[in-house]
C-alpha positions as CSV (number, residue, x, y, z in Angstrom):
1,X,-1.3,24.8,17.6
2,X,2.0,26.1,19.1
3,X,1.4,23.3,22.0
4,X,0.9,20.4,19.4
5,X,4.0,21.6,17.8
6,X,6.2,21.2,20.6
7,X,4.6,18.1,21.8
8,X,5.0,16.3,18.7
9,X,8.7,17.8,18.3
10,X,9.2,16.5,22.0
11,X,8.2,13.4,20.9
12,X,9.8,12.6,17.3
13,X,12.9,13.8,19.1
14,X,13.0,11.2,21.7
15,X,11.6,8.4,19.6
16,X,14.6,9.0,17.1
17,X,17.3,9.0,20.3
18,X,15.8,6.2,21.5
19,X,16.5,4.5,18.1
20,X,20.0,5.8,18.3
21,X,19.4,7.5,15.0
22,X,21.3,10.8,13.3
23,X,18.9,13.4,11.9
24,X,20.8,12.7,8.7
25,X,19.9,8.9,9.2
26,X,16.4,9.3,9.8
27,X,16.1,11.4,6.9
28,X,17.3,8.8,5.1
29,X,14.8,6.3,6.3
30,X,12.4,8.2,5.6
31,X,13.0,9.8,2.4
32,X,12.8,13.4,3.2
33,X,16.6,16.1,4.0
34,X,17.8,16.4,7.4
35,X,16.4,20.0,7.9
36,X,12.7,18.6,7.6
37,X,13.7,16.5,10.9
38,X,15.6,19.4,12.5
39,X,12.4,21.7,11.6
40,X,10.2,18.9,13.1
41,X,11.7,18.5,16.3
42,X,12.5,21.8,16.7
43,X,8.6,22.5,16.4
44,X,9.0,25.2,13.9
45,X,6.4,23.1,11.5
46,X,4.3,19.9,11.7
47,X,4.6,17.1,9.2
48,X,1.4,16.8,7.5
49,X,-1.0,13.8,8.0
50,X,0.5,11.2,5.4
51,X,4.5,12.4,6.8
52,X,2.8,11.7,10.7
53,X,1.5,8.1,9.3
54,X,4.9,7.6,7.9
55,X,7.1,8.8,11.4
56,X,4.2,6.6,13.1
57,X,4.4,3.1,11.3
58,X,8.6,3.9,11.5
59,X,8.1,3.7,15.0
60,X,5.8,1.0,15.5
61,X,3.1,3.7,17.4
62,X,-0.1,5.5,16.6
63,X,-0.6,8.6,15.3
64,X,-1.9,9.7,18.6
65,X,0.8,8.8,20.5
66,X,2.5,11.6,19.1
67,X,0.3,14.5,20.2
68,X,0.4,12.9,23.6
69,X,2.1,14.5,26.5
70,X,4.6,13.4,28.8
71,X,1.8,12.7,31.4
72,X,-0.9,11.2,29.1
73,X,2.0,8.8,27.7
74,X,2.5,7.6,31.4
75,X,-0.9,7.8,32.3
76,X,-1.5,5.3,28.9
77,X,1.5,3.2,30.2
78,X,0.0,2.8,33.7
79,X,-3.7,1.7,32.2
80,X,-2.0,-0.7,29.3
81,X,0.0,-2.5,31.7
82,X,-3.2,-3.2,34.3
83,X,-4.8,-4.3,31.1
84,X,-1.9,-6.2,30.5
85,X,-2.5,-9.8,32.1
86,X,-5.8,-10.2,30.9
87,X,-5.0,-9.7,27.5
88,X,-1.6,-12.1,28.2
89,X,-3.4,-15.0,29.5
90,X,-5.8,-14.7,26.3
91,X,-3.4,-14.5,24.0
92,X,-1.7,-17.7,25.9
93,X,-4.9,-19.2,25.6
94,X,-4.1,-19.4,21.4
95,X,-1.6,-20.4,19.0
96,X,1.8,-18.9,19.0
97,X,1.9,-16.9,15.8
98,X,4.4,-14.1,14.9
99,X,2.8,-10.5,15.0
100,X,1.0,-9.3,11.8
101,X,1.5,-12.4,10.4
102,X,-2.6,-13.9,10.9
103,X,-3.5,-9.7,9.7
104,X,-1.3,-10.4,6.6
105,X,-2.3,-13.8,5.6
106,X,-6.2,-12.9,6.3
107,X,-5.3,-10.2,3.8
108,X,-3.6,-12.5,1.3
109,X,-6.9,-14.7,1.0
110,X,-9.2,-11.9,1.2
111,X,-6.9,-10.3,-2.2
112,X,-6.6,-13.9,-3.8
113,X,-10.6,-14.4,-3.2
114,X,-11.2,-10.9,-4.6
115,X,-9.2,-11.9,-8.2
116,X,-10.6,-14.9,-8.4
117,X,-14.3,-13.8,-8.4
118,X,-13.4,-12.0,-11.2
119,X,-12.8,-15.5,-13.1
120,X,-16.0,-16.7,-11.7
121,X,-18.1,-14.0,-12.9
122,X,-16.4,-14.5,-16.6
123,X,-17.4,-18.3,-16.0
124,X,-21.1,-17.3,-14.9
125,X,-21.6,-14.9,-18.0
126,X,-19.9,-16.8,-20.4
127,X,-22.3,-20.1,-19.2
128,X,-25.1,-18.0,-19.8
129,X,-24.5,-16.7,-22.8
130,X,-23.8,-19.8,-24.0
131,X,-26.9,-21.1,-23.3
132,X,-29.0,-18.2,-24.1
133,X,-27.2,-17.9,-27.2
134,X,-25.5,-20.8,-28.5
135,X,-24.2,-19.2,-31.9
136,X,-22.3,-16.7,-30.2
137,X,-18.7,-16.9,-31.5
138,X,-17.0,-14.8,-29.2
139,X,-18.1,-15.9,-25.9
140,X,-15.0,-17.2,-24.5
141,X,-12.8,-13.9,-25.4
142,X,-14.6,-13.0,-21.7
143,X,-11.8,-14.9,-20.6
144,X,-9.4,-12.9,-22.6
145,X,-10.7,-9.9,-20.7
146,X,-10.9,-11.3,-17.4
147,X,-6.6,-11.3,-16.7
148,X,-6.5,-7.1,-17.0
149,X,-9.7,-7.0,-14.6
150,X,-8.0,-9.2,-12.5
151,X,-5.3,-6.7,-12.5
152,X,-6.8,-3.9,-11.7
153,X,-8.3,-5.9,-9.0
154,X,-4.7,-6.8,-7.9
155,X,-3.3,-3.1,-8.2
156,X,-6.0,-2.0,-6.2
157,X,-5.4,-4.6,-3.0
158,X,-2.2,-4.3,-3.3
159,X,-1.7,-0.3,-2.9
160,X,-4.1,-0.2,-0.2
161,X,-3.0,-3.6,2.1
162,X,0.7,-4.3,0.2
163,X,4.0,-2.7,-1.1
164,X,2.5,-0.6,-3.4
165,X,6.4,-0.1,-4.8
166,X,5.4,-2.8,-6.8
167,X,2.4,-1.8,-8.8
168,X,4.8,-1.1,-11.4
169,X,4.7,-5.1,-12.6
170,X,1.2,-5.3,-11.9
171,X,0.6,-2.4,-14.1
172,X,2.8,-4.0,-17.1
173,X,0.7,-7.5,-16.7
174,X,-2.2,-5.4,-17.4
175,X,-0.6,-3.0,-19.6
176,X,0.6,-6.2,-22.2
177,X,-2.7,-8.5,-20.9
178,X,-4.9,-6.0,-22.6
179,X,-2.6,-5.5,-25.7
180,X,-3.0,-9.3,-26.0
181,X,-6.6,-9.4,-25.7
182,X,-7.5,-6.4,-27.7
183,X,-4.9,-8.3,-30.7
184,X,-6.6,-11.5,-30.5
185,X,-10.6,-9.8,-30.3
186,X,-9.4,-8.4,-33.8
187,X,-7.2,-11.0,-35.0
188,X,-8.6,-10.9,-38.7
189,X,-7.4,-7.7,-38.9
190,X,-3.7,-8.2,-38.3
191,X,-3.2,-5.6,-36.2
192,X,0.2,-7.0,-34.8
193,X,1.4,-3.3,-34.5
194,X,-0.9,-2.8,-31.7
195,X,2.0,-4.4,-29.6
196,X,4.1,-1.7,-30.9
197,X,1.8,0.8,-28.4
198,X,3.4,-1.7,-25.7
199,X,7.0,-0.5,-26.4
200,X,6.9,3.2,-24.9
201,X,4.2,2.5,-22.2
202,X,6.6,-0.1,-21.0
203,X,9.1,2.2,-20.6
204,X,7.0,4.7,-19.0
205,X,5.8,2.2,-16.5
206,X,9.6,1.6,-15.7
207,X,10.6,5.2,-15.3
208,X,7.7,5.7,-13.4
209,X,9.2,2.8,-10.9
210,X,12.2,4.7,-10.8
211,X,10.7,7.9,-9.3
212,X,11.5,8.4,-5.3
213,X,9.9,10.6,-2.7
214,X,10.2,14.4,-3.0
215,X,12.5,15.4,-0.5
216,X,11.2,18.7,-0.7
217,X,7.9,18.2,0.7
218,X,9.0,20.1,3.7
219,X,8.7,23.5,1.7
220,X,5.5,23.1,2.1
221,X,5.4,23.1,5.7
């Protein structure tokens, strides 16, 4: 354990130099105090697993890189850059597009599929209810329903492939979208003050947005 320690201090250390970055700035960055850094690279604790995902996605690395030595990092060098003109002359071989750009649009398509087979499934049930059961009244409040699905279909792609910093409007779209579908299921009834719910959740939902990243997490260490 001692040795990962001071590997992985050996390395955030020269990663952050090599960035020309204070302690104090990367801290920053990051969200955490300066004396997590220092204790990092100083090897005195390890960040834990989601901090190490963090430090690696800051640097454009792996996680593994970091528990690598000086040796195996030049012994990785010496076998990417033998593999290197292969994998140049394939990439030559297709179109010129910036990096992460195909990953994020394939992801983009994959979300926007994902929400819209929640409107297709309304359509299928509400076709076959209508058919089974022509005097149903209420058939098309499927539709009503299928906007917070499709939410919560939207909150979920987007905190696992996209800045999840922005749940917070999904969440009010489906907060109000379920307010207005539960008013209009039981219009009869006037229950206009259902919206009145709406009010504090709101302002939950934007204090909630407001919240940052414990600094503090390094007591833990």
């Amino acid at each position: 354990m001692d040795d990962w320690k001071q590997t992985v201090a050996g390395n955030l250390a020269a990663l952050r130099k090599a960035r020309q970055l204070t302690q104090a700035q990367l801290a920053e960055q990051l969200h955490y105090s300066d004396k997590a850094v220092s204790k990092w690279e100083r090897g005195e604790s390890l960040p834990d697993l989601a901090v190490m995902k963090q430090l690696a996605d800051f640097y454009g690395i792996l996680i593994d890189d970091l528990l690598l030595t000086p040796e195996q990092q030049s012994e990785k060098q010496a076998a990417q850059q033998t593999t290197a003109p292969a994998l140049q002359s394939e990439e030559d071989s297709l179109p010129n597009e910036p990096q992460g750009h195909s990953k994020k649009h394939n992801r983009l398509i994959i979300a926007g599929m994902a929400a819209l087979l929640v409107w297709l499934i309304a359509s299928m049930i509400f076709v076959i209810l209508d058919a089974a059961v022509p005097e149903l009244r209420y058939g098309s409040f499927l539709f009503l329903y299928a906007l917070p699905v499709m939410e919560v279909v939207c909150l979920v792609f987007n905190s696992i492939w996209f800045n999840s910093r922005h749940n917070y409007i999904i969440i009010s779209v489906l907060l109000w979208s379920l307010l207005g579908a539960l008013f209009l299921t039981l219009y009869q009834y006037r229950i206009w003050k259902l919206f009145l719910i709406g009010i504090p959740a709101q302002l939950i939902i934007i204090l909630w947005s407001r919240l940052r990243p414990n600094r503090d997490k390094q007591k833990k260490s």
